[in-house]
C-alpha positions as CSV (number, residue, x, y, z in Angstrom):
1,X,131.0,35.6,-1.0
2,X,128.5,36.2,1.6
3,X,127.8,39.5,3.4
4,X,129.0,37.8,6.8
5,X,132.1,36.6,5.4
6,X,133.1,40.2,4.6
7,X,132.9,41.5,7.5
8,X,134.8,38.5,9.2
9,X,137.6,39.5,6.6
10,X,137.5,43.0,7.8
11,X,137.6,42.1,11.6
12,X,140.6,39.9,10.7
13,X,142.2,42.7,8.6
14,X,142.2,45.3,11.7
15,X,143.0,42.8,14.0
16,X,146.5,41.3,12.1
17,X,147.1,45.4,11.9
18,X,146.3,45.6,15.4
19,X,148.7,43.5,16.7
20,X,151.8,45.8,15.1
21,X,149.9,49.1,16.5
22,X,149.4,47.6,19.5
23,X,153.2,46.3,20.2
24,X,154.6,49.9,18.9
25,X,152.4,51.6,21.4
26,X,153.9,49.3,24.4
27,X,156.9,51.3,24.1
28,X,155.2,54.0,25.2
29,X,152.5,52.3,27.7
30,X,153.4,50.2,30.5
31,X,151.4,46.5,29.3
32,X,148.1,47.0,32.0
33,X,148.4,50.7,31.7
34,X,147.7,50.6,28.3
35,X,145.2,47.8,28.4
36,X,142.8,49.2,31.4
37,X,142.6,52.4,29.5
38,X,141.8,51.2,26.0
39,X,139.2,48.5,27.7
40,X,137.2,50.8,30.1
41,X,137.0,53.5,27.2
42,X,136.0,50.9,25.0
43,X,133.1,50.0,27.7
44,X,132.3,53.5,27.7
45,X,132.1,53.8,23.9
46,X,130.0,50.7,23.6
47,X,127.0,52.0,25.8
48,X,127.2,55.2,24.0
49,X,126.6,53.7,20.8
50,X,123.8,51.4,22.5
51,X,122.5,54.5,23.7
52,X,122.4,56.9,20.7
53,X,120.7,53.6,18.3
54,X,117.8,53.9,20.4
55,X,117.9,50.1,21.8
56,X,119.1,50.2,24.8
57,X,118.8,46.4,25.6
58,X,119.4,45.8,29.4
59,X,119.9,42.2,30.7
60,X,117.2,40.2,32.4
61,X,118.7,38.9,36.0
62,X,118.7,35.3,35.1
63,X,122.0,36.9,32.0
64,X,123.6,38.8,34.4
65,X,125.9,36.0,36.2
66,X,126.3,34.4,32.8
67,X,127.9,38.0,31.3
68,X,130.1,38.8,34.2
69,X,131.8,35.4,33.7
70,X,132.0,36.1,29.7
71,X,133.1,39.3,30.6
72,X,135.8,38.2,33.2
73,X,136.7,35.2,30.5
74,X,136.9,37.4,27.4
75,X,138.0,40.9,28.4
76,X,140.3,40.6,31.7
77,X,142.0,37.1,32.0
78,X,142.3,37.1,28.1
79,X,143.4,41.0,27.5
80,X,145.7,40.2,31.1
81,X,147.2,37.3,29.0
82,X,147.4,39.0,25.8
83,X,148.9,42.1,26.8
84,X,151.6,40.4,28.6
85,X,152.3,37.9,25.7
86,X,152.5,40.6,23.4
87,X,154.6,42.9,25.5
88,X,157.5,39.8,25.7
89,X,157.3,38.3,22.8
90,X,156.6,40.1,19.2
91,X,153.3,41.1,17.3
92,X,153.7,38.2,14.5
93,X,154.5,35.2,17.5
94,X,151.5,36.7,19.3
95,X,149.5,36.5,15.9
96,X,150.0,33.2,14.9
97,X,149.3,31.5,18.5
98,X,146.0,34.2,18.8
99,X,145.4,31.7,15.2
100,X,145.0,28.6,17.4
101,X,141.6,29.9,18.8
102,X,139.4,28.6,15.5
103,X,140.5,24.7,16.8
104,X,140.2,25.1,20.2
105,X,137.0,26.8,19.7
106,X,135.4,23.9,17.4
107,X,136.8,21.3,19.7
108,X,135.2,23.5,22.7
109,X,131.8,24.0,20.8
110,X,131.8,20.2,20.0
111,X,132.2,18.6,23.2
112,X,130.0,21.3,24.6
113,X,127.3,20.2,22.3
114,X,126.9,23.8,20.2
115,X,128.2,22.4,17.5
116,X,129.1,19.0,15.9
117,X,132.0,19.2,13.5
118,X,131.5,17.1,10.5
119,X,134.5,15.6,9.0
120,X,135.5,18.2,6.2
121,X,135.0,21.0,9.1
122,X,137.9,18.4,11.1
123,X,139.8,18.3,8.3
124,X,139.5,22.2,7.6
125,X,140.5,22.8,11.5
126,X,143.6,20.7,11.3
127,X,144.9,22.1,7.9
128,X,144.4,25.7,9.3
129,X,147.1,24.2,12.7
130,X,149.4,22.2,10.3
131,X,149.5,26.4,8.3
132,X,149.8,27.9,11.7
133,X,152.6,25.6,13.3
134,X,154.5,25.7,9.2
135,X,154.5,29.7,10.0
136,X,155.9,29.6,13.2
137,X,158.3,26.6,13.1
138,X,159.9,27.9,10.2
139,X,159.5,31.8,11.3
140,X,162.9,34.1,11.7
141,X,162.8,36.0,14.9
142,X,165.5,38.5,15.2
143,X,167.3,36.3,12.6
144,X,167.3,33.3,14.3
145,X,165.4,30.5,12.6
146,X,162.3,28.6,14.9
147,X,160.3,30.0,17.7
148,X,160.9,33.3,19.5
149,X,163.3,32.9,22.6
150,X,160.3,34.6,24.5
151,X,158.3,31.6,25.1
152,X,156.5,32.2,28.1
153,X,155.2,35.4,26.4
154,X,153.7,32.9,23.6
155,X,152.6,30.5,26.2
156,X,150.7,33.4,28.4
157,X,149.3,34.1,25.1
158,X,147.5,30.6,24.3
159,X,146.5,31.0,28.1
160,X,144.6,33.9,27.2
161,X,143.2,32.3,24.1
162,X,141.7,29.2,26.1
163,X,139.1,31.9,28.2
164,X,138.9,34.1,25.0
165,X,137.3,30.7,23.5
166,X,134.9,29.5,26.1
167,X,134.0,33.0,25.9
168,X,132.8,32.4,22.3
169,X,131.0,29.6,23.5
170,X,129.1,31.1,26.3
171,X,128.0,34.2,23.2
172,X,126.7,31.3,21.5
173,X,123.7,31.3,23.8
174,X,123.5,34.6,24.8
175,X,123.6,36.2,21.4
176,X,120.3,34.6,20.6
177,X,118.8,36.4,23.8
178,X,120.2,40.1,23.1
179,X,122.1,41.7,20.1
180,X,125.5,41.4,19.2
181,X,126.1,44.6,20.5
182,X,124.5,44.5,23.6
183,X,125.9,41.3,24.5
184,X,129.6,43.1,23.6
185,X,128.8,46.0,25.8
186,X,127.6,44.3,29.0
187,X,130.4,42.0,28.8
188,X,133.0,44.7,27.9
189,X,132.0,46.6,31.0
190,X,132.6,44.4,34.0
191,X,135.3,43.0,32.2
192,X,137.4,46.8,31.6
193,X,136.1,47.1,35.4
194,X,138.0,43.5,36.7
195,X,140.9,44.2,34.7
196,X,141.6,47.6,37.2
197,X,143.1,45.7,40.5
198,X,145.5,43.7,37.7
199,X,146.6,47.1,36.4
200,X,146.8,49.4,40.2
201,X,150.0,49.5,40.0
202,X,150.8,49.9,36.6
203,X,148.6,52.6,36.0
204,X,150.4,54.2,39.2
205,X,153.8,54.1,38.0
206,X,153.5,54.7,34.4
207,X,154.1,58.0,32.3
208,X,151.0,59.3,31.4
209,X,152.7,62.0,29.0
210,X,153.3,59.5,26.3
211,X,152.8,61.7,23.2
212,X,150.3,61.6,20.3
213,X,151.0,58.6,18.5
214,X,150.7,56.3,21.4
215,X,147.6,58.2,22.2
216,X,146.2,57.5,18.7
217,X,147.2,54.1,18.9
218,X,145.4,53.3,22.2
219,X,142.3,55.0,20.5
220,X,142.2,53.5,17.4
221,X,143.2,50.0,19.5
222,X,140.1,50.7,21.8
223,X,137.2,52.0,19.2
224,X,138.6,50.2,15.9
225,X,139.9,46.9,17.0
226,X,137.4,46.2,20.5
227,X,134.5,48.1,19.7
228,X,133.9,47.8,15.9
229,X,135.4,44.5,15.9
230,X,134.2,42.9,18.5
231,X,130.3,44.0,17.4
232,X,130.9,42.1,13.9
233,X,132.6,39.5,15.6
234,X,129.8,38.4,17.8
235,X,127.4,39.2,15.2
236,X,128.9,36.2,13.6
237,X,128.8,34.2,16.2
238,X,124.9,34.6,16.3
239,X,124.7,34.1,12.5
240,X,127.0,31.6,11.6
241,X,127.8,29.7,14.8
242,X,131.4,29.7,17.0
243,X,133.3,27.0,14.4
244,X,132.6,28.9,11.3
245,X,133.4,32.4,12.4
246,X,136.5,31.5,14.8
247,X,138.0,29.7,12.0
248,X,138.4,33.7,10.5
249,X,141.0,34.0,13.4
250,X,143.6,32.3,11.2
251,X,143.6,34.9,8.6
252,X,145.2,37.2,11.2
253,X,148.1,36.4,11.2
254,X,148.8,36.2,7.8
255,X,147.6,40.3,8.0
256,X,149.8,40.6,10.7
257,X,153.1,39.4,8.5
258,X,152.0,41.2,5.8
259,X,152.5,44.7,7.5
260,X,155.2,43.5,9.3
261,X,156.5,42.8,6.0
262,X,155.6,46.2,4.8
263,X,156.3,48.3,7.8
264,X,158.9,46.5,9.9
265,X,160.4,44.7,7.0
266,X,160.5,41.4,8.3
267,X,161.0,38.8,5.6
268,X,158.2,36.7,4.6
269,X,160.2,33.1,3.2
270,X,159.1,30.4,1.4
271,X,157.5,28.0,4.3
272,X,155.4,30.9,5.3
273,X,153.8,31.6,2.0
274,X,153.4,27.5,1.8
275,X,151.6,27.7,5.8
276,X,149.7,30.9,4.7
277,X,148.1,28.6,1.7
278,X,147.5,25.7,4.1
279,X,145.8,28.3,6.1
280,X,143.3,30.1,3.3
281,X,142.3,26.3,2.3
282,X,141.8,25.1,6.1
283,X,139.4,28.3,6.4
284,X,137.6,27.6,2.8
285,X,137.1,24.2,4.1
286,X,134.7,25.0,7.3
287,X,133.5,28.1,5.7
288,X,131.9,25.7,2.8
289,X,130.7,23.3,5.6
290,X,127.3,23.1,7.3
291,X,127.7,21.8,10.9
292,X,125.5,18.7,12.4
293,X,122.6,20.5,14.6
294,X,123.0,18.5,17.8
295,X,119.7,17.4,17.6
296,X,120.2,15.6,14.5
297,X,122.9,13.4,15.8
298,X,121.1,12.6,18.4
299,X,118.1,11.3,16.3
300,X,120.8,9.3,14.2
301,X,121.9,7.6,17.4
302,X,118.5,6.3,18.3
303,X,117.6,5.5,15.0
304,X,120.7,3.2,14.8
């Protein structure tokens, strides 16, 4: 197993735990309160870390517009979305929908023309949604058999995921312009920044006296699960392309019903160890796969 792959293992490992942390500390935050802090002190931490490497990488005029929009797509309509899905409907729903961003972003990255998905990579992507919807269909929720009763959390959710995704796509560009971690940062920022009006008057009318757990959790939430992972993650992007690393986004939830297993003792049945499989093979399946380069395609068009 590759270097890469590791680390796409290790972002999916703290983001499955992620998702418990971050639902236990919404009984302490209000949604947006919680978010707007953990975000802008995750924009802060960024820079710092730019800062202290010695590469502070500042973006050229013709980037800026281009990472405003990421930064708008991936860290204030998404988190918006996200928050509020998580905060009505429970950290292993919100899991397994955050899984159907590998599909949607191969689809995106197809028809966009950054990547062409071959037929095992289809095949991959659609085992990995037939796991996903074999984990949820079949999930218990407060002991009730199918999907939780708080649907329009899940469906705010898969909102989120759609600008999370053509998020990914616009890194595919960028990335090759600036680093990974300078294209995190500079999106991070006016994102954290956008996501304040959303969160006025949340972050008036919460209790700011929340105690050190929830305090620990929005730190580790901020500098664990955005800073460190969202470096690795879009240093996969720029390595591996948006298909092969968003496809990692499945293995979350299987982390995610794992600890709830372990720490909330939710039962894991038979279906879900069945969707989990479905899921590891749908992931082995792209990972093994090399893309079409555009460019190729193209020249097998004309030649036929």
């Amino acid at each position: 197993m590759r270097r890469g792959d590791l680390e796409m293992l290790l972002v999916t490992f703290i983001w499955g735990v992620n998702h418990i942390i971050v639902k236990n500390a919404l009984d302490a935050f209000l949604p947006l309160q919680f978010n707007v802090i953990r975000l802008n002190f995750a924009g802060l931490l960024l820079f710092a870390v730019m800062a202290l490497s010695g590469r502070l990488e500042w973006p050229s005029k013709r980037d800026w517009p281009l990472l405003i929009v990421a930064g708008f797509l991936g860290n204030t309509v998404y988190q918006v979305m996200f928050i509020k899905g998580i905060a009505m409907s429970t950290a292993a729903n919100t899991s397994f929908v955050l899984a159907t961003m590998p599909a949607t972003t191969a689809v995106m990255g197809h028809f966009f023309g950054k990547q062409r998905m071959t037929r095992k990579m289809g095949f991959g992507v659609a085992l990995a949604v037939i796991g996903i919807l074999v984990i949820t269909l079949t999930g218990q929720e407060h002991g009730t058999p199918g999907l939780s009763p708080a649907t329009t959390g899940d469906l705010m959710t898969f909102t989120g995921t759609l600008a999370w995704c053509l998020q990914t796509i616009i890194a595919t560009d960028m990335v090759k312009r600036m680093s990974p971690l300078a294209f995190t940062t500079w999106t991070m920022i006016p994102g954290a920044v956008l996501l304040i009006p959303f969160a006025w008057k949340e972050l008036g009318a919460g209790n700011w006296g929340q105690g050190s757990v929830a305090w620990s959790e929005l730190l580790f939430s901020g500098a664990v699960a955005i800073v460190f992972g969202y470096i690795l993650w879009n240093k996969g992007v720029k390595e591996s392309g948006p298909t092969k690393t968003a496809i990692f986004q499945n293995l979350s939830p299987i982390w995610t019903g794992v600890f709830g297993w372990i720490l909330l003792k939710e039962p894991w049945s038979l279906p879900k160890f069945l969707g989990a499989t479905v899921i590891l093979v749908g992931v082995f399946l792209v990972r093994v796969s090399e893309p079409v380069p555009v460019g190729a395609v193209e020249k097998m068009e004309k030649a036929s």
